[in-house]
SEBA-478678 format. One record per residue (C-alpha): z, x, y. Coordinates in steps of 0.02 Angstrom, whole numbers, padded with zeros to 5 digits, always signed. Example, Ala and Ser with C-alpha at 12.3 -4.5 7.8 and 13.67 -1.06 7.14 Angstrom:
residues 2
+00390+00615-00225+00357+00684-00053
//
This chain:
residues 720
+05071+05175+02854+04903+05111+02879+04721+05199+02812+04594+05278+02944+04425+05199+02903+04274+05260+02860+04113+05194+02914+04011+05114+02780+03844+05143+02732+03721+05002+02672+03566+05042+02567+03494+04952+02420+03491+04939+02251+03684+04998+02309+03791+04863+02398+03922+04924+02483+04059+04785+02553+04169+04874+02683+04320+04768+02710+04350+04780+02923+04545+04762+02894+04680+04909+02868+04802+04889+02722+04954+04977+02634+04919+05127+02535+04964+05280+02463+05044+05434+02560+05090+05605+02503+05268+05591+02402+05384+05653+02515+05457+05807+02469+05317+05852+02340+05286+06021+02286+05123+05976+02204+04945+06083+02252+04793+06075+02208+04806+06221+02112+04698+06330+02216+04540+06210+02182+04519+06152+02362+04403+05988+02372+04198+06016+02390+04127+05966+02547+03960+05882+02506+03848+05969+02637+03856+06119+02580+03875+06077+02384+03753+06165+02277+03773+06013+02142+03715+05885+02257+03584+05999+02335+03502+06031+02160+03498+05851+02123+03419+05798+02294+03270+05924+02206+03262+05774+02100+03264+05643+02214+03425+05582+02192+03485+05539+02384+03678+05528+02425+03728+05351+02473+03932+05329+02456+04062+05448+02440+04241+05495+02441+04284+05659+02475+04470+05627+02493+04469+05736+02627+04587+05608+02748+04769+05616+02743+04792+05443+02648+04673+05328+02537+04539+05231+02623+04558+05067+02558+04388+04992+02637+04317+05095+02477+04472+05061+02365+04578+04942+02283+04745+04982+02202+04800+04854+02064+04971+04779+02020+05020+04728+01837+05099+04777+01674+04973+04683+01570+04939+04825+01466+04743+04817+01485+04711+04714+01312+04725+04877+01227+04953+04895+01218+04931+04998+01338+05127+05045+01410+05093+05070+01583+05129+04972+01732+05001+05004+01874+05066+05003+02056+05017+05041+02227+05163+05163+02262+05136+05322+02342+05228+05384+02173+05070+05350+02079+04946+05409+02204+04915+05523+02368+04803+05623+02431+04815+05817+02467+04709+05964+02532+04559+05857+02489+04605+05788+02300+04672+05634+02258+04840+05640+02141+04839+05517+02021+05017+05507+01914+05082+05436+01765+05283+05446+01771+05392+05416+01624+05502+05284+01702+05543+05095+01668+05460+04986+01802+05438+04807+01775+05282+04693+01868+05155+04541+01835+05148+04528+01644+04946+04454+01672+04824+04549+01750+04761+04511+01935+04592+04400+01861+04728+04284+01751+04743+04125+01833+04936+04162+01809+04941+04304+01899+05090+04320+02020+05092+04495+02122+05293+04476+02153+05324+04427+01947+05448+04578+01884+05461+04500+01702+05357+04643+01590+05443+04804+01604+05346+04966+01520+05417+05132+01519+05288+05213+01611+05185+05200+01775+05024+05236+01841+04862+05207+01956+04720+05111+01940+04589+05106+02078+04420+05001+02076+04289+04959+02226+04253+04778+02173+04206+04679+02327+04174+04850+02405+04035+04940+02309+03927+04874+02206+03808+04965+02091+03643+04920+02010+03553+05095+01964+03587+05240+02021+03680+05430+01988+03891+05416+01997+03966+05572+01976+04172+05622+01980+04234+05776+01985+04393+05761+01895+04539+05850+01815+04578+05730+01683+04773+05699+01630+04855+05827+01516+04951+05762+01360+04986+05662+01182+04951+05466+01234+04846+05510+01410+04717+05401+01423+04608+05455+01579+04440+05364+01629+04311+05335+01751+04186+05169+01743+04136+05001+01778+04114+04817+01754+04029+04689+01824+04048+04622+02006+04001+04442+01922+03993+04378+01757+03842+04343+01742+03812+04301+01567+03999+04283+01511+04164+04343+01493+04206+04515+01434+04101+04595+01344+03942+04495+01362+03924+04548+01539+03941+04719+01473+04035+04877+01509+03987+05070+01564+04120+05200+01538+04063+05353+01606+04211+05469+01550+04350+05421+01420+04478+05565+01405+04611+05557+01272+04757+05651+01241+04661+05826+01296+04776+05986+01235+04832+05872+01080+04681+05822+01001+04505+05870+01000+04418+05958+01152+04318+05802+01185+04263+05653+01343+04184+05500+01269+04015+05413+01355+04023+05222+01291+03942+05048+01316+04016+04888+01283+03927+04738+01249+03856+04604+01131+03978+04475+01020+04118+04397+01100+04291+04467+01049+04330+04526+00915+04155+04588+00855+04075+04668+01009+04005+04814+01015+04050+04991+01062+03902+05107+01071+03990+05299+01115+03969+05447+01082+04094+05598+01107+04047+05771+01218+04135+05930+01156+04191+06051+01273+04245+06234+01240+04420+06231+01305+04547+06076+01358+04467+05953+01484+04639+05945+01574+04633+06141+01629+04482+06147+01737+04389+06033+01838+04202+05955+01765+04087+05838+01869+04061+05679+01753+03909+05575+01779+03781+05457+01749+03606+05423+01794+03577+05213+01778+03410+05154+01761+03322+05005+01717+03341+05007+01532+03424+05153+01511+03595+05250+01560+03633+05457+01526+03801+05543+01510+03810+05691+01584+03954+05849+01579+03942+05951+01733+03736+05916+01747+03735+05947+01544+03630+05802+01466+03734+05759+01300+03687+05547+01273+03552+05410+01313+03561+05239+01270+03425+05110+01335+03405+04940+01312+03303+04929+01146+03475+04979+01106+03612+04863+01178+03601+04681+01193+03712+04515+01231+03702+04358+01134+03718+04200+01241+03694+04017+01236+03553+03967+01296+03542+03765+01288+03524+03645+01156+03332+03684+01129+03319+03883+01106+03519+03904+01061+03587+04078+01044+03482+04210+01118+03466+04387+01158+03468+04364+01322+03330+04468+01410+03299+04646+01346+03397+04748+01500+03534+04641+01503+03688+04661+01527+03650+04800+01627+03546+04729+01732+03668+04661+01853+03766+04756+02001+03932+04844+01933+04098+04919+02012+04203+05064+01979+04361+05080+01924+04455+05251+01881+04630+05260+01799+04768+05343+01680+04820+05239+01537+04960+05289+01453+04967+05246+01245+04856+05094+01180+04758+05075+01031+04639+05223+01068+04740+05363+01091+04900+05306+01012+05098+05339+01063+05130+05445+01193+05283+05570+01166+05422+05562+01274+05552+05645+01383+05410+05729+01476+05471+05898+01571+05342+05828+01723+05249+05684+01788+05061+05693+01712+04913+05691+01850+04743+05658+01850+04658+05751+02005+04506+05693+02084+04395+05805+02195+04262+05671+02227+04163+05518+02188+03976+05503+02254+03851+05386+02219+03669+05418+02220+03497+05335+02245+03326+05367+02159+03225+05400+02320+03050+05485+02230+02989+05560+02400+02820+05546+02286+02845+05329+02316+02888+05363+02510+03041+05234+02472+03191+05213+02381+03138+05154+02164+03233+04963+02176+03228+05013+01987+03333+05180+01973+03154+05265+01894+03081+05423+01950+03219+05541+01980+03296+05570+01800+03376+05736+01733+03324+05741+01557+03358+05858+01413+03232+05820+01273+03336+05894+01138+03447+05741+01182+03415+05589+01049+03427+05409+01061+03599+05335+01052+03539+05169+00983+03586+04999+00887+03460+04871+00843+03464+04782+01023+03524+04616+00926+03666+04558+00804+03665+04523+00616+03657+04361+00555+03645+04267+00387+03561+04083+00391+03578+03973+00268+03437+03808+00228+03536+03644+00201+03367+03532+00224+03179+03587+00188+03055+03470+00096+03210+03392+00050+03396+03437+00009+03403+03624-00024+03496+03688-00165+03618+03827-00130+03636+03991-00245+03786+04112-00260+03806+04255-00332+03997+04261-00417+04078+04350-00548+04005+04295-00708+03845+04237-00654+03783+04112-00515+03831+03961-00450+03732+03819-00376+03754+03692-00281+03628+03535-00228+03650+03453-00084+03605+03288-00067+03594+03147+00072+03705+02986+00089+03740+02821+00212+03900+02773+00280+03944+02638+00367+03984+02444+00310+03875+02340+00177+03774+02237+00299+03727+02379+00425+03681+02522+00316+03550+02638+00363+03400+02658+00285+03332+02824+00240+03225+02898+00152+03120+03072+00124+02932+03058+00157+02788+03155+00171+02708+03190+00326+02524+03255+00349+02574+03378+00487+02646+03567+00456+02837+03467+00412+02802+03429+00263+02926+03282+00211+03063+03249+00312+03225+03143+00313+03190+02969+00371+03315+02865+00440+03331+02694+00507+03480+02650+00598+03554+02470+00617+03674+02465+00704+03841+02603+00725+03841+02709+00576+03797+02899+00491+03717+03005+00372+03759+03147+00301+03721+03308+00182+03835+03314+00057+03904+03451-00049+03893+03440-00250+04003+03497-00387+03960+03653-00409+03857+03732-00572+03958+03746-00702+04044+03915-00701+04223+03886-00720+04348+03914-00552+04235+03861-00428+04227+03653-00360+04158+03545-00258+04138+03600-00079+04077+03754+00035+04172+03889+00125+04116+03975+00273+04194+04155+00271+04176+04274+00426+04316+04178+00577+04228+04209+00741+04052+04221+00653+04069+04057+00642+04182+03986+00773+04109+04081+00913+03938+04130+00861+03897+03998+00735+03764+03859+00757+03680+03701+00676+03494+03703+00712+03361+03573+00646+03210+03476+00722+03213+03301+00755+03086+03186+00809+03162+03007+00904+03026+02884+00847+03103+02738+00954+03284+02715+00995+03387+02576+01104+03420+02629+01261+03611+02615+01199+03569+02751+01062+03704+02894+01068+03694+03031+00906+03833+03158+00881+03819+03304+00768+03980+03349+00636+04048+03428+00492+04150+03359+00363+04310+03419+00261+04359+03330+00112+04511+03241+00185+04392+03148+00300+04425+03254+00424+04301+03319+00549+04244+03378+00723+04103+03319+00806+03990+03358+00981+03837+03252+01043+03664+03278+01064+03560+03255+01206+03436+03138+01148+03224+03189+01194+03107+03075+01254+03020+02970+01074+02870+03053+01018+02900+03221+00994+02958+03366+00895+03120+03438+00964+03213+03578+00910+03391+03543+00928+03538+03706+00910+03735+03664+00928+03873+03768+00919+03988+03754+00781+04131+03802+00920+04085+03602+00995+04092+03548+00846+04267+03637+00815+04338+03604+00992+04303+03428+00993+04416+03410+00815+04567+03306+00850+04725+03409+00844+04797+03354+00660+04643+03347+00593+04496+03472+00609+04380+03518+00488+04448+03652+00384+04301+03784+00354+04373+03837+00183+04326+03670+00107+04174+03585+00205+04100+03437+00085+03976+03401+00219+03906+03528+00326+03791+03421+00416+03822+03242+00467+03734+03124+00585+03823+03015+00676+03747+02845+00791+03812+02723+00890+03699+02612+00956+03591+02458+00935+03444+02532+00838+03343+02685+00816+03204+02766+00704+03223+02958+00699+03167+03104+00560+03241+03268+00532+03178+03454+00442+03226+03611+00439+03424+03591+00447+03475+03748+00438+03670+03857+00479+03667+04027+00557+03823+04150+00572+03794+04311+00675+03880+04461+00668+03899+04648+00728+03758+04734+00660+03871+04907+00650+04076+04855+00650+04186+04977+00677+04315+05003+00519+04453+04913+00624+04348+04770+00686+04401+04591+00610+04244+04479+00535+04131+04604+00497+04015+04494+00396+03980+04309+00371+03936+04187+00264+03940+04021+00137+04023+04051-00017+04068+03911-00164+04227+03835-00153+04354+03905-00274+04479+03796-00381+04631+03810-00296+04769+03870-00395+04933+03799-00392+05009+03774-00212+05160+03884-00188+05281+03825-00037+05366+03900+00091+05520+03827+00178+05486+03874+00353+05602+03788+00502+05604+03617+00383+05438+03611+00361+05334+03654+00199+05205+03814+00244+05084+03842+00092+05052+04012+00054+04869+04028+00118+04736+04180+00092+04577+04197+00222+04450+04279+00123+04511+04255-00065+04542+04446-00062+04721+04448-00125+04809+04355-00247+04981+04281-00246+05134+04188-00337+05305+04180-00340+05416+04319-00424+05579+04366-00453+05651+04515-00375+05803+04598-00404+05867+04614-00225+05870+04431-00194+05948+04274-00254+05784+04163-00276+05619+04217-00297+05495+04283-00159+05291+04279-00104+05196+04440-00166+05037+04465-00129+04922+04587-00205+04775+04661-00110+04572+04666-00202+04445+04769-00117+04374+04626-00009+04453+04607+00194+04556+04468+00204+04719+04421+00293+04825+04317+00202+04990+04233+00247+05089+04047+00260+04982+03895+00352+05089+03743+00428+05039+03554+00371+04966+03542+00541+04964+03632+00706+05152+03633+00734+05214+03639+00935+05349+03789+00941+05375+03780+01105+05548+03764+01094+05572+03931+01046+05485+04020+01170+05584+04162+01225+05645+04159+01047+05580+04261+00920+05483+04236+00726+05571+04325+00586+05560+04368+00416+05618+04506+00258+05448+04604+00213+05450+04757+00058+05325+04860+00027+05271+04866-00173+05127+04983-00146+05063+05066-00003+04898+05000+00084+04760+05176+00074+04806+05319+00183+04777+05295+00375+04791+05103+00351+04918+05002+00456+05008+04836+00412+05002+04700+00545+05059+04520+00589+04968+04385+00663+05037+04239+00744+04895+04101+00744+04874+03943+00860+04729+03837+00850+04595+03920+00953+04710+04083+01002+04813+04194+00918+04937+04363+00965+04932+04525+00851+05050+04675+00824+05081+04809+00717+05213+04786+00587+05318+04931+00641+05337+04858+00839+05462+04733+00734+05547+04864+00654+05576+05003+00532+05397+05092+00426+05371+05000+00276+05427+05051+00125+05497+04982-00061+05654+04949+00009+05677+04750+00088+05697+04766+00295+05717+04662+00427+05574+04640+00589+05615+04520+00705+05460+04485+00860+05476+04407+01032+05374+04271+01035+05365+04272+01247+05302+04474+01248+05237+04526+01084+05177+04351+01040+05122+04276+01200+04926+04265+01180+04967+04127+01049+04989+03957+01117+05160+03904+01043+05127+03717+01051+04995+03722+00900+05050+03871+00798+04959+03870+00641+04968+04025+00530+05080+04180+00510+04979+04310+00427+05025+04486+00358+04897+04606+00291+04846+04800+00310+04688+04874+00408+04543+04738+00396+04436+04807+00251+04573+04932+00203+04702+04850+00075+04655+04881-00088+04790+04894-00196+04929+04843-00062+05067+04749-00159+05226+04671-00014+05332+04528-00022+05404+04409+00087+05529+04291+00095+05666+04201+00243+05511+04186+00372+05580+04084+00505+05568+04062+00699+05737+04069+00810+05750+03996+00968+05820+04094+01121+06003+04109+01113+06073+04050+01295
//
């Protein structure tokens, strides 16, 4: 069956990119008894809605009215893939005329309780594969988007929808970027103009949210919820926003219920080795052209399990989707800007956040070796840093700290002959018992994605051989490194890395191990000879300014090594695991219990986050067992607090795969039980050729008091 098409239109700020070819679509299911329920579609001519608005200025641009017999895919796409949208989502989308037709001028979109199985990666993975049938989810559904068909930089969008009736419906309407532009999701940002959720079950309630800021897992979700006085899913409501440069409403049938502008949101990108991380500038993300995308989700984090055995299929009907442009007949010409044409309730308050991250920063060198305070239990403990040479007897460098007339101050002076380093080296720590030599940097992504080394050198003279490399230092020697591009002699630079190089660049058995850094800052040369000085060494973490409760590294920051206590072993596959803790917020041994013949791990929960667990010797390949599964007895002592959820996490080096506890079997409880995970479904986002930790631990932030044990953890390989 092939689409009639409809002729595009092309005005700007609005880009719209008509494919000239006829596809596959949708068609009415045969036999369908389905109507629109006496709510035939509205034909925009002669629509009072968009008549009131062109009052405004806002001129109609794009449209779908639905009103032809099957989709018109010049305007839509229809994608293919049971990847579960990064949420668990149990869906698999499709393009069947099952999941989506057109009739009397609405579109049908359906969810079906019904095993289907499709691509397990979404179309944009580079392993996508339209004809792979090797995730199966016990639903289906639609999911339609215009990218490389419309594109959208300011402007009104409005839907007029029916959302999806039910417990576990997610229904939505929004859009993401046509490019990239300043990264991967959700630095590019994200507008959702209408998130329902399980309407008739829960609250009476749509959701207007933004997405930007931190990379994964400490973004930001700006939202803010609209109540309505009966169920969403019984009537149709037009759903809108008006985009403008630095700002975006939310709208309920013309009802002004959010703002957000850009004093507000913000991303956070690299921008080179002299300025470093950045908020980029104030309008972006959403500065950028944008597509649409509307869909039914079914379960996910959000709205939670759906119920089952469902008496009928579950449809989200769409009347129409228009796009507007600001045309302020006041200008004579369409506002490039979106400005001019806005729909404002004044009652309506700023939806803001502070338009950058949080961050903590922490002086290693100023006028000399800083000396580091902590606050601890007891008291304070301090540590002085101070500087040292490397290298062999007869090609030392030379250094020393001088004073300089200028604004520096006195600086580090070094004198390199030949291949060698410096560094800043951690002290024993003040004498409070507990706590040792060495640092440890606590907040995970704050510092491997967001973390950087900044300081200002000046290159005095250097051989035109001269190469310097940046690093960090462990106790065990071991370390990660990333270079420097070196500035022209003579000059003050200010020089920003990424701790990420610096981590990235660690060879595979031994990386630096952020719990115990005895030199934060080392300078590495190879070379002939060269004359440089450095001030004003300094670390910086950054963070989301307001986490949600469920959101993993919510802070950051240096902390004094503690004394480790005794290691306690765990016989995984042959090899030795230690029993390993994150964020020193639960404390362990080795205890007898009743039910089993040797003793077990327990763990007991404090107040602070943490995610403890077992950590191999090294990054151990366990790709042998793919398609097998990781295993292991867990009991429940005490409970986590109410509303708190126990997880696992399978950790590789740089990726890692997290479930709930119960997807591996039965609810906790004080009894000893089983829970056995796939490691090629529920565990394939870690890479299984450098597994590194298996951690087990309630709601981040949420565990105080949680006693559990654990014992027989092991990973079996596929049986064949």
């Amino acid at each position: 069956m092939s689409f009639s098409l409809t002729r595009p239109h092309f005005f700007l700020p609005v880009t719209v990119l008509a494919a000239l070819i006829t596809l596959n679509g949708c068609v009415p299911e045969a036999g369908s008894d389905e109507s629109s329920q006496g709510e035939p579609g509205v034909n925009s001519s002669a629509d009072p809605h968009t008549n009131e608005l062109a009052k405004f200025g806002w001129n109609l641009i794009w449209q779908d009215e639905f009103d032809t017999s099957t989709l018109d895919r010049s305007k839509w796409n229809a994608e293919i893939d049971c990847w579960g949208g990064g949420n668990d989502e149990l869906q698999c989308y499709t393009d069947r005329p099952e999941n989506g037709f057109i009739r009397d001028g609405i579109l049908h979109m359906v969810a079906k309780e019904e095993d289907y199985s499709g691509p397990k990666f979404s179309e944009i993975h580079p392993q996508y594969d339209s004809s792979d049938k090797s995730k199966t989810s016990p639903f289906t559904s639609v999911r339609l988007q215009t990218k490389n068909k419309l594109s959208i930089r300011y402007g009104r969008v409005d839907i007029r929808a029916k959302v999806a009736p039910g417990e576990g419906m997610w229904s939505a309407f929004w859009m993401l970027p046509s490019d990239d532009v300043y990264g991967k999701w959700p630095a590019s940002g994200e507008i959702d103009i209408m998130e329902s959720l399980n309407p008739g079950i829960g609250a009476n309630e749509v959701h207007g949210t933004l997405h930007y800021g931190l990379p994964w897992p400490q973004w930001e979700n700006k939202v803010k919820a609209f109540h309505m006085d009966a169920n969403p899913a019984d009537n149709f409501h037009v759903y809108s926003i008006e985009w403008e440069a630095d700002e975006i409403r939310w709208y309920v049938d013309s009802k002004h219920y959010q703002t957000q502008s850009s004093a507000g949101w913000y991303n956070y990108i690299w921008q080179g080795q002299e300025q470093g991380f950045q908020v980029a500038n104030p309008a972006a993300p959403f500065d950028q052209d944008f597509y649409l995308i509307m869909n039914i989700a079914v379960g996910g984090n959000w709205p939670g399990e759906p119920d089952r055995n469902w008496p009928k299929d579950r449809k989200m009907l769409v009347d129409y989707v228009r796009v507007y442009q600001c045309q302020d007949d006041r200008q004579g010409s369409p506002q490039p800007d979106g400005k001019g044409c806005a729909t404002i309730d004044p009652k309506v308050t700023l939806n803001t956040d502070l338009g950058k991250p949080a961050s903590n920063q922490y002086m290693l060198y100023t006028d000399g070796p800083e000396t580091l305070s902590f606050p601890v239990q007891g008291g304070k403990v301090t540590n002085t840093l101070h500087t040292a040479v490397a290298g062999s007897a007869d090609d030392k460098a030379v250094q020393q700290h001088i004073e300089l007339s200028d604004h520096h101050g006195k600086v580090w002076d070094i004198k390199f002959k030949g291949s060698n380093s410096v560094a800043l080296l951690s002290n024993a720590s003040s004498s409070i018992a507990g706590y040792e030599k060495g640092l440890r940097f606590e907040g995970g992504t704050s510092w491997s994605k967001n973390g950087e080394v900044e300081f200002d050198l000046m290159v005095k003279n250097a051989s035109s051989d001269s190469r310097l490399l940046v690093s960090m230092a462990s106790d065990n020697d071991s370390k990660g490194s990333t270079a420097i591009d070196l500035p022209a002699p003579g000059k003050w630079q200010h020089v920003a890395l990424k701790v990420a190089d610096i981590l990235s660049s660690r060879a595979e058995q031994d990386g630096v191990d952020l719990s115990n850094v005895i030199s934060p800052f080392v300078l590495e040369y190879t070379g002939t000879n060269a004359h440089i000085q450095i001030d004003n060494i300094k670390l910086e973490c950054a963070y989301n300014s307001e986490p949600e409760s469920w959101q993993l590294d919510q802070s950051c920051g240096i902390s004094p090594r503690k004394t480790p206590a005794k290691p306690i072993f765990e016989k995984i596959n042959e090899q030795d695991w230690t029993v390993w803790d994150c964020c020193s917020g639960a404390e362990f041994s080795q205890v007898d219990d009743e039910q089993m013949t040797s003793q077990v791990v327990e763990f007991k929960f404090a107040n602070a986050p943490t995610a403890p667990g077992f950590i191999a010797p090294r990054p151990l390949d366990m790709s042998a067992y793919a398609g097998g599964t990781v295993e292991f007895d867990f009991k429940q002592i005490t409970p986590p607090p109410a509303g708190s959820t126990w997880y696992l996490k399978l950790e590789a080096d740089i990726s890692a795969a997290q479930v709930t506890l119960t997807d591996g079997g039965p609810t906790p409880n004080n009894e000893w039980q089983h829970y056995v995970f796939t490691l090629s479904s529920q565990m394939e986002n870690a890479d299984l050729s450098k597994i590194k930790r298996i951690l087990v631990f309630p709601d981040w932030g949420k565990a105080e008091g949680a006693v559990m044990r654990i014992d027989n953890v092991r990973f079996i390989p596929a049986k064949h």
